[in-house]
C-alpha positions, -999 to +999 in steps of 0.1 A: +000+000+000+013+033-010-002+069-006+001+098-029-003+131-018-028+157-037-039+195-033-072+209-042-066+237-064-093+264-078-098+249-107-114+215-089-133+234-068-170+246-070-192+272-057-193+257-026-152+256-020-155+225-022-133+200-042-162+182-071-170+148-068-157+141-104-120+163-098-117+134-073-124+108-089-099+119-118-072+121-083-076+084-075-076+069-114-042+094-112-035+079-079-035+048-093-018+053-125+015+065-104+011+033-087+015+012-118+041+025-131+059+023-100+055-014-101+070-013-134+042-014-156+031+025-166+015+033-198+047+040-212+064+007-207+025-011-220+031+012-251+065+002-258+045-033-256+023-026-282-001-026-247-029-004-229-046-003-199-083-001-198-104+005-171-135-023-170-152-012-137-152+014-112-170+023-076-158+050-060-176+063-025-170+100-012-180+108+025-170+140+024-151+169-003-121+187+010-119+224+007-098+247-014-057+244-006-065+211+019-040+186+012-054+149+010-040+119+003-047+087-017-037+050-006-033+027-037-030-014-031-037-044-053-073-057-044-079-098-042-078-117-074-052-094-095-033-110-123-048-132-149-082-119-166-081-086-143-064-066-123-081-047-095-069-016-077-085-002-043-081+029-029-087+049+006-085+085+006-080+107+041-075+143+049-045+156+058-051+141+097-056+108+083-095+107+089-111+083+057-129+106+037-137+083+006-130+046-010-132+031-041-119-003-061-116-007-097-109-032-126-086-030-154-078-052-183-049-054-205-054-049-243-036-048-280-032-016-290-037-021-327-063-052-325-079-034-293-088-069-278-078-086-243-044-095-238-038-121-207+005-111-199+023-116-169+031-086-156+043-097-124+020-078-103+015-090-067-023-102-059-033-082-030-040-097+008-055-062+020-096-060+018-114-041-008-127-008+005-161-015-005-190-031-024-180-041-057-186-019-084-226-028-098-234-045-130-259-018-145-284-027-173-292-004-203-321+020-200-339+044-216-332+078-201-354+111-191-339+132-212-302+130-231-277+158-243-251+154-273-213+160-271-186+159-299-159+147-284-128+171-287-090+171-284-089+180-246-115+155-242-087+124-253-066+104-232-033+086-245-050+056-263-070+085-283-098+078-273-126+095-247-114+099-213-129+078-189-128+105-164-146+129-186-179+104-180-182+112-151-178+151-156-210+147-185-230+129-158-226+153-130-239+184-158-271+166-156-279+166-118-300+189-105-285+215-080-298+201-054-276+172-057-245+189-067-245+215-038-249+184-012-220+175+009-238+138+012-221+108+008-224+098-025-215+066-043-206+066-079-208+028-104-192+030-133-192+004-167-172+009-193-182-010-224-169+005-258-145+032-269-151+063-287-127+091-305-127+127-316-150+139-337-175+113-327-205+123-315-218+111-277-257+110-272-257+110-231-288+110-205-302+103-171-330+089-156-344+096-119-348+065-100-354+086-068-342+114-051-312+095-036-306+076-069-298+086-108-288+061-139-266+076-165-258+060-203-234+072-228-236+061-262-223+066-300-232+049-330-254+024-316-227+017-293-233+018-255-202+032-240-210+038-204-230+035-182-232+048-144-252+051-112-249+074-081-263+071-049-264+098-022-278+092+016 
């Protein structure tokens, strides 16, 4: 287990002072990132490979948002049953006194980077003995939403396979809650699936439906592709 040290600066802030629920969830998928390489097996080394990481699954669970210029930190360890298929990641984050203000586990394949299918190496990475954090992330069904918005995905949008961020979902999701929701300090609980790629220029249809006042169901899709879908919970 190793813990990276992060800053919330004004541009990951919102109205409230508050750090957003989705500039935290892009510090943990960094979090973890750093922690990869570390082991030896960074995106740069995977595309020397001819390899890429892709994120599968994702559950990330916030208790509380730190405030503009507090320090927190993220705790990175291998989660039970790594190596093989998948390879899981968990994650604890604390303020700066150590108090756990959030959790999270996720699970990442290996691909081809020209054929974009699974690849099954061995990387050498330790399975974990340390507990996942919490539930596992949910195995959400398609839907038909409320109402959906379009985006064209742009440069700044990308990540390093070329393809749409999987960050940037969750950033689309959260600008169609309702303010109520985004002005909450609540716990919250974020699901994530990741099922297909998408790259610039392409167009994303996205939505929401209300389940309740506690719940919302997100869907991303292109081309008669489902690309994501995604569920939050607040209490």
């Amino acid at each position: 287990m190793r813990a990276y040290e992060y800053s919330v600066t004004p541009e990951t802030v919102d109205l409230s002072g508050q750090a957003t629920v989705p500039s935290m969830c892009r510090s943990i998928i960094n979090a973890i990132g750093r922690n990869i390489r570390r082991e030896g097996c960074g995106i740069d080394v995977m595309k020397q490979a001819g390899r890429s990481w892709v994120l599968l699954r994702s559950a990330f669970e916030i208790d509380e948002r730190p405030r503009l210029y507090d320090l927190f930190n993220i705790f990175v360890w291998p989660g039970k049953g790594s190596g093989g298929l998948t390879y899981n990641r968990s994650v604890k984050v604390t303020d700066a006194d150590g108090c756990e203000i959030g959790r999270g586990t996720t699970e990442w394949c290996v691909i081809d980077a020209s054929s974009r299918r699974p690849v099954f190496p061995d990387l050498g990475l330790a399975d974990g003995d340390v507990p996942v954090p919490c539930r596992s992330p949910r195995r959400l069904k398609v839907f038909i939403p409320d109402f959906s918005r379009i985006k064209e995905v742009g440069y700044s949008d990308c990540d390093f396979n070329g393809h749409l961020n999987n960050t940037h979902y969750i950033e689309m999701f959260y600008n169609l809650l309702p303010e109520k929701v985004l002005s909450s300090g609540l716990f919250t609980r974020i699901d994530i699936n990741f099922r297909h790629e998408v790259r610039k220029g392409d167009a994303v249809d996205f939505g929401m439906k209300r389940v309740s006042d506690e719940e919302f169901l997100f869907i991303a899709r292109s081309g008669g592709n489902t690309l994501c879908q995604a569920s939050l919970m607040t209490e």
